[in-house]
C-alpha positions as YAML, in Angstrom:
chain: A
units: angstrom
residues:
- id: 1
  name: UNK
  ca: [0.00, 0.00, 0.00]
- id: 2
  name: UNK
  ca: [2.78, 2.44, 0.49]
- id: 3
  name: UNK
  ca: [4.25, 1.56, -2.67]
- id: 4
  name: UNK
  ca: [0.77, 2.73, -4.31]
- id: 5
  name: UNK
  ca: [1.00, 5.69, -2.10]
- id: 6
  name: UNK
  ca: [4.40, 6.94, -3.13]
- id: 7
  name: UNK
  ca: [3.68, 6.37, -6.99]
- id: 8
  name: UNK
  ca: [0.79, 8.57, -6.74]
- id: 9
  name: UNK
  ca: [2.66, 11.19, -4.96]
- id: 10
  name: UNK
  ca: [5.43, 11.12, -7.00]
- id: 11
  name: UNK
  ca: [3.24, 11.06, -10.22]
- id: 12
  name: UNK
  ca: [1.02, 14.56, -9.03]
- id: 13
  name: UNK
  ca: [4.72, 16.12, -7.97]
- id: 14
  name: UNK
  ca: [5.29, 15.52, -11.14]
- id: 15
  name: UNK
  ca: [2.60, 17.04, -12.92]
- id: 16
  name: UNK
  ca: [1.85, 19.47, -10.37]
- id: 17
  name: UNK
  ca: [-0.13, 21.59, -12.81]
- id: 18
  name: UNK
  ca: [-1.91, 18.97, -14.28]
- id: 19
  name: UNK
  ca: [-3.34, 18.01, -10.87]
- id: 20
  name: UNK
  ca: [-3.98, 21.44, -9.79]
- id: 21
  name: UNK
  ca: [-6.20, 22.19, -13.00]
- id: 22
  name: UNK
  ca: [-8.11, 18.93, -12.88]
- id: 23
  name: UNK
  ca: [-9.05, 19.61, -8.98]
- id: 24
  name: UNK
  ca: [-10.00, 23.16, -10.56]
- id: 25
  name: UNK
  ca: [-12.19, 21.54, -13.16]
- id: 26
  name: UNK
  ca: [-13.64, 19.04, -10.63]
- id: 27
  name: UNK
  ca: [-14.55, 22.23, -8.16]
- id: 28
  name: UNK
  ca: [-15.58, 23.73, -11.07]
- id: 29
  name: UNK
  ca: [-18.47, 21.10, -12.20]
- id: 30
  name: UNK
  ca: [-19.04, 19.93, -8.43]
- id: 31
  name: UNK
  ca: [-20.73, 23.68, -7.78]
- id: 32
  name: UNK
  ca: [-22.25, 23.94, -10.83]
- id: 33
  name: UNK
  ca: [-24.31, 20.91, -10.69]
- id: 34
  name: UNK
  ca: [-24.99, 21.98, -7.25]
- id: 35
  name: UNK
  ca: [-26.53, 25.04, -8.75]
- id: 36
  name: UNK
  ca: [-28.32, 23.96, -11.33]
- id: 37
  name: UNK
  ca: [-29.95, 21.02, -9.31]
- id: 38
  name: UNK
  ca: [-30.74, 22.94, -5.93]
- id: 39
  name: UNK
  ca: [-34.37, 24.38, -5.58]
- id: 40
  name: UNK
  ca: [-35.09, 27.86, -4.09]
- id: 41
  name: UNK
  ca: [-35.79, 27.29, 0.00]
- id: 42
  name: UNK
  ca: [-39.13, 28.05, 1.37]
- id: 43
  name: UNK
  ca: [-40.39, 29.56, 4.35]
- id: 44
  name: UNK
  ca: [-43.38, 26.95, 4.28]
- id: 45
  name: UNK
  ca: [-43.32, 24.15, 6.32]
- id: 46
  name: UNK
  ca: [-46.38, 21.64, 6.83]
- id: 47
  name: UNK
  ca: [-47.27, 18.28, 8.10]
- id: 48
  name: UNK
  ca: [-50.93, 17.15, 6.82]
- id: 49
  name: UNK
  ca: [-52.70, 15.39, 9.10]
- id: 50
  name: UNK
  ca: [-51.29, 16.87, 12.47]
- id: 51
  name: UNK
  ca: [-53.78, 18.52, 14.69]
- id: 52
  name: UNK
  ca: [-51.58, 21.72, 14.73]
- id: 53
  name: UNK
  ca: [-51.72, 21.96, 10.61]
- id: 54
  name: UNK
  ca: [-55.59, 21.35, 11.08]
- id: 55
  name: UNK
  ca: [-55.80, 24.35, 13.80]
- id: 56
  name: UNK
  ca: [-53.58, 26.26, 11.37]
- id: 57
  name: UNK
  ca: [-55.77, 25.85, 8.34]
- id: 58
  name: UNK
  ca: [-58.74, 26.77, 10.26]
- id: 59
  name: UNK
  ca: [-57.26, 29.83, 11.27]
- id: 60
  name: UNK
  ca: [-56.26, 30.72, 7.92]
- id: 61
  name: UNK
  ca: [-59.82, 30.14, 7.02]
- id: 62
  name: UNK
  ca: [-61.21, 32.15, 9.99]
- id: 63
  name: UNK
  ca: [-59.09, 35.33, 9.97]
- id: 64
  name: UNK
  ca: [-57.51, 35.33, 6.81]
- id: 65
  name: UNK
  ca: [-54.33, 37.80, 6.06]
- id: 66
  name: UNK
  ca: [-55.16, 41.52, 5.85]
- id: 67
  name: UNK
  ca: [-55.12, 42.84, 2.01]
- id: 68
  name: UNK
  ca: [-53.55, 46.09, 2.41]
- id: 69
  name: UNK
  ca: [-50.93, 46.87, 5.35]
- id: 70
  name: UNK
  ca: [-52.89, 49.24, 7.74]
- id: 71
  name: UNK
  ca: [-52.58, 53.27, 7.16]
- id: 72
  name: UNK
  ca: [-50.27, 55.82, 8.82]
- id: 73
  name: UNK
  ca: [-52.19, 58.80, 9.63]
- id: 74
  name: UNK
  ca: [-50.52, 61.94, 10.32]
- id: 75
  name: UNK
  ca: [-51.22, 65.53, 10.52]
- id: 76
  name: UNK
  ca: [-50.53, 68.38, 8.13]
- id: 77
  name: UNK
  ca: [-47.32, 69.80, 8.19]
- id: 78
  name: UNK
  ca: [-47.27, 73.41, 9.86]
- id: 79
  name: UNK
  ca: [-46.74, 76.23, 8.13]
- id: 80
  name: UNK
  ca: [-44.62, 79.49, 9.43]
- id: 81
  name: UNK
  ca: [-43.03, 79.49, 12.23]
- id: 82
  name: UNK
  ca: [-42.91, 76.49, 14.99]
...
């Protein structure tokens, strides 16, 4: 085994720059096709069937989301002197 060991050190010693771009290229295609295969992560998590997704559906259904965020209101600016 340390036979097999040395002949593969001696062999990437040897071509140094050979190695060094091949690790490059393997890098390279590793994080691509990690990339192009991940999906986008989500915020949503559920688990049908479990009384706390039931009681979270019904409140969904019950007091749904507002449509429009609520209103500032504020008076007029002054005008002349404070």
């Amino acid at each position: 085994m340390a036979g097999l060991l040395a002949k593969i050190g001696r062999g990437t010693f040897r071509h140094r720059w050979a190695t060094l771009l091949a690790w490059l290229m393997i890098l390279i295609a590793v994080a691509s096709i990690s990339v192009i295969v991940s999906k986008p992560e989500s915020t949503q998590f559920t688990v049908p069937g479990t009384q706390s997704q039931q009681a979270m559906d019904l409140l969904e259904q019950r007091f749904p989301p507002p449509r429009a965020p609520p209103r500032k209101w504020s008076s007029p600016p002054r005008r002349g002197r404070p």
